[in-house]
C-alpha positions in Angstrom: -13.4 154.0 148.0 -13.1 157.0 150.2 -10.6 155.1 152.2 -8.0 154.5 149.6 -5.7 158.0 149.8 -5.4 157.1 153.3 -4.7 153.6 152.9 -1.9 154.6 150.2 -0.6 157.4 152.7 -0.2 154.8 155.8 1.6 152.0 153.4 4.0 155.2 151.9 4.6 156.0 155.6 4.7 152.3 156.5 7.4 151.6 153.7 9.3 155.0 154.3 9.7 154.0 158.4 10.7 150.6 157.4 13.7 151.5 155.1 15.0 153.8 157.9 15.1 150.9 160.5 16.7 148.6 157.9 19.2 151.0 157.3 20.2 151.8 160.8 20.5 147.9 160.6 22.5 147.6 158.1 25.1 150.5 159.4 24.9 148.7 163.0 25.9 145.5 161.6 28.4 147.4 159.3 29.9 148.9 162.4 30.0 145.8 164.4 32.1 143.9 161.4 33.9 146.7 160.8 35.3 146.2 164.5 36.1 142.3 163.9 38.2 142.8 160.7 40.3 145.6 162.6 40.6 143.8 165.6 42.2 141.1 163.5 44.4 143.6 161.8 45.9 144.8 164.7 46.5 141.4 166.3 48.1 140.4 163.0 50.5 144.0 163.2 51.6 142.7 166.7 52.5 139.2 166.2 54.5 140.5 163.6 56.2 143.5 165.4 57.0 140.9 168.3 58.4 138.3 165.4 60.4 141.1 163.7 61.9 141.8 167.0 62.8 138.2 167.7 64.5 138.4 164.2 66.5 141.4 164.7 67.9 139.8 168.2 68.7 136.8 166.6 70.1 138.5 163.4 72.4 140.5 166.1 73.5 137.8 167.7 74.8 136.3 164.6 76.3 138.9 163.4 78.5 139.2 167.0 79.3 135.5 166.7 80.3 136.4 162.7 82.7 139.1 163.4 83.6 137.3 166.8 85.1 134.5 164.3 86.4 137.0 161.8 88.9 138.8 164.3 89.4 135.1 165.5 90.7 134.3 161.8 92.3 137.5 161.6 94.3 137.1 164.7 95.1 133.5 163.3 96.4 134.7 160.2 98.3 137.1 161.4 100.0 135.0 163.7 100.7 132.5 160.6 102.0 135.3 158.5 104.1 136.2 161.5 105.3 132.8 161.5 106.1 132.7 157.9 107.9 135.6 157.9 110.0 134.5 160.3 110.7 131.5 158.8 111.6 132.8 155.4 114.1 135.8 157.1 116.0 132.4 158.9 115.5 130.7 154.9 116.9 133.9 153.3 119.6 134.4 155.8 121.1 130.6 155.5 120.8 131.1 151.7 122.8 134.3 152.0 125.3 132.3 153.9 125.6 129.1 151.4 125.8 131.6 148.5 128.6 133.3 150.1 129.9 129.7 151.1 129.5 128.9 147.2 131.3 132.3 146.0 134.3 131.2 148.1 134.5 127.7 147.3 133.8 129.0 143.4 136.7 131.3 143.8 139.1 128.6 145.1 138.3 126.4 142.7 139.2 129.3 140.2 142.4 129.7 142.0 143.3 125.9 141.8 142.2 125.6 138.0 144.7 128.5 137.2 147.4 126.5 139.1 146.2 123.6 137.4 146.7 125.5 133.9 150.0 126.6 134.8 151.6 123.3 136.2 150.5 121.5 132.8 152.3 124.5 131.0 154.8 124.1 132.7 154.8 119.8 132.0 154.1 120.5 128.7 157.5 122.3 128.3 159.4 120.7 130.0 158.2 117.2 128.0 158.8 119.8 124.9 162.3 121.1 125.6 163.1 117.3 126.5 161.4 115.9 123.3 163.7 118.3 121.4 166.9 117.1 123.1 165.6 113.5 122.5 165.6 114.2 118.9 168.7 116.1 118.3 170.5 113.6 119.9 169.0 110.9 118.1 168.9 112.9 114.8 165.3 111.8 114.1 161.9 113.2 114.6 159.6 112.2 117.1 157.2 110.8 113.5 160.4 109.4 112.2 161.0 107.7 115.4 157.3 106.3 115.8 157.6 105.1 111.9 160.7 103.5 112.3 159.9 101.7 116.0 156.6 100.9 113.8 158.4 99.0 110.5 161.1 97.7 112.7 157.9 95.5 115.0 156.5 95.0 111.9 159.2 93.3 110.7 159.8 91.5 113.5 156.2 89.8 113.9 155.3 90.0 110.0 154.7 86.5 109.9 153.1 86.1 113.8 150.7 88.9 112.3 150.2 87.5 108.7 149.2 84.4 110.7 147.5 85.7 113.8 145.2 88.2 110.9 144.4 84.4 108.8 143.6 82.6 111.6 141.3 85.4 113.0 139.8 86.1 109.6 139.4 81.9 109.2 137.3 81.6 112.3 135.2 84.6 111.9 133.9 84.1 108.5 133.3 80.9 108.8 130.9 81.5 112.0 129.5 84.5 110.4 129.4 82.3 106.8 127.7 79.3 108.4 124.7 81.9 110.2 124.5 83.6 107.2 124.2 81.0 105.2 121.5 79.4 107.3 119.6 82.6 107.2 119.6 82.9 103.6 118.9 80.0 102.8 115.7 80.3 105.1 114.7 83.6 103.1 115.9 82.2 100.0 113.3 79.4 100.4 110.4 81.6 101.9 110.5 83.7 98.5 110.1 82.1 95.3 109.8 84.4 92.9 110.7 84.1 88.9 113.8 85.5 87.5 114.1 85.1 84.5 115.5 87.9 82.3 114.2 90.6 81.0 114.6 90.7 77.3 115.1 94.6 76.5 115.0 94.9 72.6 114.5 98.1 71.1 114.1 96.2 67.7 110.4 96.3 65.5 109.7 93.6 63.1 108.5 95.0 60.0 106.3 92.8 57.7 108.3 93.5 54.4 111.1 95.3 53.6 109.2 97.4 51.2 107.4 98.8 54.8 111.2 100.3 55.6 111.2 103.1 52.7 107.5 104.1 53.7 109.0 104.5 57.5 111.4 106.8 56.1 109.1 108.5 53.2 109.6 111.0 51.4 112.7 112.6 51.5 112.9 111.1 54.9 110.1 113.1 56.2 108.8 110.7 57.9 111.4 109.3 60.4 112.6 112.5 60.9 109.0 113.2 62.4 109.0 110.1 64.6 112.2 110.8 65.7 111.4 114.5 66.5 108.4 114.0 68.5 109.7 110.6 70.0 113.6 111.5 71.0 114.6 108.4 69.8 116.9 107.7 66.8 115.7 105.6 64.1 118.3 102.9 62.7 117.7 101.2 59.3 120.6 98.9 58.3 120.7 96.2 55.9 118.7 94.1 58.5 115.5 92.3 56.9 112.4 92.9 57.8 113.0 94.5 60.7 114.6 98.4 62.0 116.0 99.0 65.9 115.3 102.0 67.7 118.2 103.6 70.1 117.7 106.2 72.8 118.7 106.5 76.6 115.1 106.7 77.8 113.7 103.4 78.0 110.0 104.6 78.3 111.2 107.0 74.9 112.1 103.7 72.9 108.5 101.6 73.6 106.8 105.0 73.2 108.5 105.1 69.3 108.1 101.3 68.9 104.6 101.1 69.9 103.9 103.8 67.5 105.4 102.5 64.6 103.8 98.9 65.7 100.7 101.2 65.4 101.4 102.6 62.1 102.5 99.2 60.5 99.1 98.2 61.2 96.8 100.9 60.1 99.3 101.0 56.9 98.7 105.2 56.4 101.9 106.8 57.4 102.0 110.1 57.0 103.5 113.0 59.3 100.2 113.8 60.6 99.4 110.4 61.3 102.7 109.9 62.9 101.8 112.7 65.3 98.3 111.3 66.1 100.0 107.7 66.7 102.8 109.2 69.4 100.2 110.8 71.3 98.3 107.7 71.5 101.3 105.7 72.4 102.2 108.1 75.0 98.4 108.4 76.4 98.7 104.3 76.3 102.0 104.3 78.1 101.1 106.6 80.5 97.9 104.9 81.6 100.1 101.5 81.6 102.3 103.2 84.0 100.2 104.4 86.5 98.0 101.2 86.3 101.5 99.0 86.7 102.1 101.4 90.2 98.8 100.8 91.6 99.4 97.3 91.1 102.2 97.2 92.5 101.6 98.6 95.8 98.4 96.7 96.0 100.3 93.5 95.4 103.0 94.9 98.1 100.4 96.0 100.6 101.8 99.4 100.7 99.5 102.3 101.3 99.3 105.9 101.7 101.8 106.9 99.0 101.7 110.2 96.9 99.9 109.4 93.6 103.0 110.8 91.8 105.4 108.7 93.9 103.2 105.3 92.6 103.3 106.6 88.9 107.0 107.0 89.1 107.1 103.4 90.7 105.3 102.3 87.5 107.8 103.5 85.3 110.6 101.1 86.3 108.6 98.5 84.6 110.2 100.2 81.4 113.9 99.7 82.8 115.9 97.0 82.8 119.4 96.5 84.3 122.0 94.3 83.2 118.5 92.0 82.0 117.0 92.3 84.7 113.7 94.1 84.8 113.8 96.6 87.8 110.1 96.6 88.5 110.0 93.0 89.2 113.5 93.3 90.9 112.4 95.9 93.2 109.4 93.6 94.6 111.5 90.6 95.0 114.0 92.9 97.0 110.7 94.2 98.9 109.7 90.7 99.8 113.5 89.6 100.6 113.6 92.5 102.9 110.2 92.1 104.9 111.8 88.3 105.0 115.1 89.2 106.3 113.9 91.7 109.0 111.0 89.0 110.5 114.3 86.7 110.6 116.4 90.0 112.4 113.8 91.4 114.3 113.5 94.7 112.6 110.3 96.9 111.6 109.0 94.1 108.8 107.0 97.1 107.1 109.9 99.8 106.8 112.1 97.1 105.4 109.6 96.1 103.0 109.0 99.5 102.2 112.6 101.2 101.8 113.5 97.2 99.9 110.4 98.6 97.1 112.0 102.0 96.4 115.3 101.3 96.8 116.0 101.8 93.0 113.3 103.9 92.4 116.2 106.6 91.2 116.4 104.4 88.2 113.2 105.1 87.3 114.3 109.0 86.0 118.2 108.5 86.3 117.8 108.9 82.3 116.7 112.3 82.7 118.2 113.5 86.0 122.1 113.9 86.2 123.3 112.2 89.4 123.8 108.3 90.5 120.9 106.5 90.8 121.4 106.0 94.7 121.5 109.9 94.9 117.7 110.3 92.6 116.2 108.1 94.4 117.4 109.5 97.5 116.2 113.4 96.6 112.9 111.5 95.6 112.3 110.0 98.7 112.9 113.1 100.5 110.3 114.9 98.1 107.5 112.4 99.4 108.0 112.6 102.8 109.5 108.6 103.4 110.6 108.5 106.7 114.4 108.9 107.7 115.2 104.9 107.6 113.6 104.4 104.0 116.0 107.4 102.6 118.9 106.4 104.2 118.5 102.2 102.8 117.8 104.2 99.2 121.1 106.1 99.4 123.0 103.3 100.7 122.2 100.3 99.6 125.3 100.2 97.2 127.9 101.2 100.0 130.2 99.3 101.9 128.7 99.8 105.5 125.3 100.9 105.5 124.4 103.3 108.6 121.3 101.3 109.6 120.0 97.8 110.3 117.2 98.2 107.6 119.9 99.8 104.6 122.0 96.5 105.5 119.1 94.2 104.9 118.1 95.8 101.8 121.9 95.9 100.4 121.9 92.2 101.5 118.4 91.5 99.6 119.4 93.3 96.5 122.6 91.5 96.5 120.4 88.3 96.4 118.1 89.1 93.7 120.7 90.2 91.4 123.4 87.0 92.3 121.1 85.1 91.6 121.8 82.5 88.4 119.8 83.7 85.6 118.4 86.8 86.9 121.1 89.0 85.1 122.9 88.7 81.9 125.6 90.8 80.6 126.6 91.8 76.4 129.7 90.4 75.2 132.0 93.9 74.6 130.9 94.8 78.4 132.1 91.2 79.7 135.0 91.3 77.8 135.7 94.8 79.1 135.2 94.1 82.7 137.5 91.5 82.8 140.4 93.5 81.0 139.8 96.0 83.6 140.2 93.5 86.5 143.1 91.9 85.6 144.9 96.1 85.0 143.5 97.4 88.6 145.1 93.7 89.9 148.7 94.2 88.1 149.0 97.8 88.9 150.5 97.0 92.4 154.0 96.5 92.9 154.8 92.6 93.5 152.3 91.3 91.3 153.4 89.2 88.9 150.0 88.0 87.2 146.8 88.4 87.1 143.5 86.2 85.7 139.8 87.3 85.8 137.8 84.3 85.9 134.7 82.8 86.8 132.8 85.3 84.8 134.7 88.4 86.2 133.6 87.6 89.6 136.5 86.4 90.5 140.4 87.7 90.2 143.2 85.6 90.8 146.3 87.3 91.6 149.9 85.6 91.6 152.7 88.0 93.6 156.8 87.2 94.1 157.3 85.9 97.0 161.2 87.2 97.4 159.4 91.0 97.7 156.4 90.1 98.7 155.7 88.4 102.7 152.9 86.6 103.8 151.0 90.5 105.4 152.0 92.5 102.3 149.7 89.5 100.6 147.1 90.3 103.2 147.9 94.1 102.1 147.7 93.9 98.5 144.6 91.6 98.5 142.6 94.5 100.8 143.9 97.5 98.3 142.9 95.6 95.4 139.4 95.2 96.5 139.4 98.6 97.7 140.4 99.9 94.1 138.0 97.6 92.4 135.0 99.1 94.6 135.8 102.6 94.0 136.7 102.5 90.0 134.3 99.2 88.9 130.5 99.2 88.6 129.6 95.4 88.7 126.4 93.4 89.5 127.2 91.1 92.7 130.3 90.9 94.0 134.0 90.1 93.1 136.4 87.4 95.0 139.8 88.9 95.2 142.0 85.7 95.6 146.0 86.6 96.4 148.3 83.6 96.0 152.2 83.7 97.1 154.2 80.3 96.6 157.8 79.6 97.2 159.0 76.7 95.1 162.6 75.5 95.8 164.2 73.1 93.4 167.4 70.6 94.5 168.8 68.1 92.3 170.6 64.9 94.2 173.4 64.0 92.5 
């Protein structure tokens, strides 16, 4: 037990000496790592001073070879701008030398058209001053002389030209009659649509003629009121049972007659009534009109038109003319024309198209002043048809149409209302047309007489044949025709038919 201080003291010394050598260990192997990790270090920093080098001698030698080849390109394009340049001074001095070339040739040709000028002057005078001479010495003018040398060969060869003109007109039309008839009849047979006319009676069928005093009322109150709000005027005569209603506007008139249909039926008929009724005619009407439109193109297989362009296409199923209702005119003439151009070879659409609207002026020539060629012209313009379309609406009643799709539709509309039943005329309006042919006829000089037949589509005309020759028949028969287009308005068209006879009469003895 005595032992144990100096057994603790030996293991304190024992532990103490043993740290000391493990730590001069430790800093030995320290020391000796310490060595590898720099050694490394500095082997790394050379390899990659000796690399950088090797890039920097490389990176020089590039950069000689790059400016090497840029002074090679610079010397290149200097030599091409060099050569350029020379080129354009030799360009610019042969232009120089053409433009001055130019400037003298300009200058002479000046100088010549001045000499030109003058000579003609000169001509021109001299053919003056010798025209003048030519005509006092004859004592006529040079007009006089041309009209004379013109009636004297006319004169001469009247009756070489009167026959020449027949003979020229006989084999023409009857070529051009014989295709045209074989075309028509084609497109006559391709469409066969009704025509049967149009019967356009303003008159309303009353149930008793007691019905007539409560149409007019009290103190007349109540026609006045239908005839206010309506625009139409209200005509009771000593027809029974029935009262006719007159007014320019055709839509007007089945507006007032389907209001006083209306009020016959419901039997109160009163001013405020009457009011309530028109607006429910006109509502009706309307509807019926834009309905009719859409129809219409459906049927036609027209599409994008304005909605206010279809409505006013609806309205022609309220007009009539000469009979005829225009609505159902105006879709034969669409399907005559789409016929006619497949036959021709024109745009089938356009025709069918401008053939629809063609008398779609009728439709408001009741309340717009103007022909209805012109109206439906202006409308056409208003909706944006196209160029060929206007130009068939606004003449499609002349003479010579500009284009081939205004001929075809003058030609179809021409065939729907020729045709026999499609049209019918009144009696005072007949009788008038006639009178009117047979006065435009014996207003020339030479005629003798005159007969409108064949229902005024024909005019016979008998001229003296001692003042009249065979070419002043040919004359007459043209100015006649001429005269009848500008001052008649007919359906169809009218045969002039000039007839000069010579009858001699001997007696044997």
């Amino acid at each position: 037990m005595d032992n144990l201080p100096v057994y603790g003291l030996l293991l304190v010394l024992g532990l103490g000496f043993g740290a000391l050598i493990g730590y001069q260990m430790r800093k030995q192997w320290a020391k000796n790592r310490k060595d590898t990790v720099e050694a490394k270090v500095e082997s790394l920093l050379v390899e990659a001073k000796a690399k950088q080098k090797e890039m920097l001698l490389d990176a020089q030698d590039k950069s000689i070879k790059i400016v090497e080849e840029g002074k090679n390109e610079a010397r290149q394009l200097q030599q091409e701008m060099a050569t350029a340049k020379n080129r354009l001074e030799k360009r610019e001095s042969l232009f120089d030398q053409k433009l001055l070339e130019l400037e003298t040739k300009k200058q002479e040709l000046v100088d010549k058209g001045e000499k030109i000028n003058k000579t003609k002057e000169e001509v021109d005078k001299v053919k003056a001053d010798q025209l003048e001479k030519l005509e006092r010495i004859a004592g006529l003018t040079r007009e006089d002389a041309k009209n004379v040398l013109m009636d004297n060969a006319e004169k001469m060869m009247a009756d070489n030209l009167a026959h020449r003109i027949t003979k020229l007109q006989h084999e023409a039309n009857d070529d051009l009659e014989q295709k045209a008839k074989d075309l028509l009849s084609i497109v006559i047979q391709r469409c066969a649509s009704s025509h049967a006319q149009e019967v356009s009676s303003s008159i309303v069928d009353l149930p008793t003629d007691e019905m007539k005093g409560r149409i007019i009322g009290r103190e007349g109150r109540n026609i006045k009121t239908i005839e206010q709000l309506t625009g139409v005027e209200i005509i009771i005569d000593d027809t029974p049972q029935a009262i006719t209603i007159s007014g320019f506007s055709p839509i007007r008139r089945q507006v007032a007659k389907r209001a006083i249909e209306k009020l016959i039926t419901d039997g109160r008929i009163h001013p405020a009534r009457i009011e309530e009724t028109i607006e429910e005619a006109k509502k009706e009407i309307a509807l019926d009109i834009k309905k009719t439109g859409e129809a219409t193109i459906y049927e036609m297989g027209v599409t994008g038109l304005d909605p206010k362009l279809v409505q006013i296409l609806g309205r022609l199923k309220y007009r009539t003319s000469y009979g005829q209702n225009i609505l159902n005119h105006s879709t034969e003439v669409a399907n005559l024309s789409a016929l006619l151009a497949e036959e021709l070879g024109a745009d089938v659409s356009t025709a069918k198209k401008a053939g629809l609207f063609h008398d779609i002026g009728k439709a408001v020539d009741h309340e717009v002043q103007g022909t209805h060629p012109e109206i439906g012209r202006d409308i056409a313009k208003k909706f944006g048809l196209s160029e060929e379309i206007i130009a068939a609406i606004a003449q499609h009643h002349d003479d010579k149409p500009d284009s081939l799709i205004g001929v075809i539709v003058k030609i179809a509309d021409a065939i729907s209302g020729a045709r026999p039943g499609a049209r019918k005329d009144s009696y005072e309006n007949y009788l008038q047309r006639l009178d009117e042919l047979e006065k435009i006829a014996t207003s020339f000089e030479g005629v003798d007489k005159s007969y409108a037949i064949q229902a005024g589509r024909e005019v016979r005309v008998f001229v003296s044949s001692d003042t009249v020759d065979d070419l002043g028949a040919i004359k007459i028969a043209k100015a006649i025709a001429e005269k009848i287009e500008a001052e008649l308005k007919y359906p169809g068209e009218i045969k002039v038919n000039v007839i000069r006879e010579k009858r001699v009469i001997e007696f044997a003895r």
